[in-house]
N, C-alpha and C positions, 0 to 999 in steps of 0.2 A: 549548405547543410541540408541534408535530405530530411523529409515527414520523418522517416524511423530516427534519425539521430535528435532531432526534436523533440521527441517524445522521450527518449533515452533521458537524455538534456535535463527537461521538466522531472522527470523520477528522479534524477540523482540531486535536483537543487533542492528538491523538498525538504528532508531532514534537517539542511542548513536554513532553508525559511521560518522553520519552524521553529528552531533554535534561538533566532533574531528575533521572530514575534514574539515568544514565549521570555524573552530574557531579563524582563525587569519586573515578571510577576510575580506576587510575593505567593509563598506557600498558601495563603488560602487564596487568593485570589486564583489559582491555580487547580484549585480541589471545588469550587464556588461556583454554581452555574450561573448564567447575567441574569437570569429570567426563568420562572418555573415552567417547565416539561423545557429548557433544552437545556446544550451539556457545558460541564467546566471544561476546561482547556485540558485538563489534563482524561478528561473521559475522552473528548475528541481523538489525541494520540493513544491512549490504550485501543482506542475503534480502530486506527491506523497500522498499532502494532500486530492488532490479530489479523488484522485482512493483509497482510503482507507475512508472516508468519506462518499464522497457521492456514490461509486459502493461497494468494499470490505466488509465493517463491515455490510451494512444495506443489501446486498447479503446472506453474511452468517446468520443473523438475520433470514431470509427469508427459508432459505434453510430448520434450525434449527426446525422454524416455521410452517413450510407448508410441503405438499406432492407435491414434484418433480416442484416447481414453474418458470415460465418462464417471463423471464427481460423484459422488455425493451430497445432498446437503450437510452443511459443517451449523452446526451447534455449537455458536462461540459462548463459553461463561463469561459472565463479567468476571473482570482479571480486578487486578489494585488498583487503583487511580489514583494513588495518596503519594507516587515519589515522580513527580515531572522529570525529572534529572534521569532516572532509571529508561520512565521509561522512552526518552526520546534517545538514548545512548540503546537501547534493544531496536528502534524502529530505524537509528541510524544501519545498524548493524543487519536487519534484513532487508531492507531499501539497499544497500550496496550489495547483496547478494541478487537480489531482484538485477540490479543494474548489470552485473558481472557478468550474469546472463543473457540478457537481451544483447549485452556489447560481444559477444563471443557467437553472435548465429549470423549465419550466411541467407540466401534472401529465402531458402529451402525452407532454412530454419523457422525465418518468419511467419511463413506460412502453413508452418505444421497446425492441427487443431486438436481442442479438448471440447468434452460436451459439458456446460453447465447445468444443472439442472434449472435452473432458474432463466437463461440467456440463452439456450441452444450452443448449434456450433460455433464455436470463437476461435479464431485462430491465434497466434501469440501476439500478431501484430495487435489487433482488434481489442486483446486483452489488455495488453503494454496502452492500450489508447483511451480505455475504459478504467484503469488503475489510475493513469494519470487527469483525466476528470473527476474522476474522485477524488484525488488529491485538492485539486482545485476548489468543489466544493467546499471540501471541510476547510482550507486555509481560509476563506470567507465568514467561518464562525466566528 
């Protein structure tokens, strides 16, 4: 298995980890941070639903799309945090669109780049590698 199908791999197992950690929390324990200043379980995944949502998949869109495009910063609101069920059935649903992408580029593809304003040039690969470390962190909450 190559580094990029790897990386593919870890994106597309997320929503099903998530699903398995998450699955015998009860609705508050769910909405309930462990400890004051960090997040319930279910802010964790609305953080997961927007950075795949509204930055990730319409990024990569963009990247696919265009010649070397450059972001914006994105101004996410806090979304609902109160239906865990919602919203890991939304984050499944842009995680396999994230996925359906990266599994559809050839090595050109990989290497196309977007400008972050926050990270500079990222190429899709770099991006797909920096998504899925995030992932990682927050499944550690």
């Amino acid at each position: 298995m190559t580094d990029r199908a790897i990386v593919v791999a870890s994106l597309r197992a997320t929503p099903g980890l998530l699903r398995h950690l998450t699955a015998d929390a009860t609705p508050a324990q769910a909405t309930t941070p462990p400890a004051p200043g960090q997040w319930s379980i279910a802010e964790v995944v609305r953080h997961l639903v927007e950075g795949d949502r509204d930055t990730f998949v319409p990024r990569l869109l963009r990247i696919v799309a265009e010649t070397r495009p450059s972001f914006d910063t994105r101004r996410r609101e806090a979304g609902d945090a109160s239906d865990l069920a919602m919203l890991l059935e939304v984050f499944a649903k842009a995680r396999g669109q994230a996925v359906e992408l990266l599994g559809g580029l050839d090595d050109a593809g990989w290497r196309r780049e977007g400008v972050s304003p926050s990270r500079g040039a990222l190429t899709i690969e770099s991006y797909a590698r920096t998504m899925a470390a995030h992932d990682t962190e927050h499944l550690q909450q």
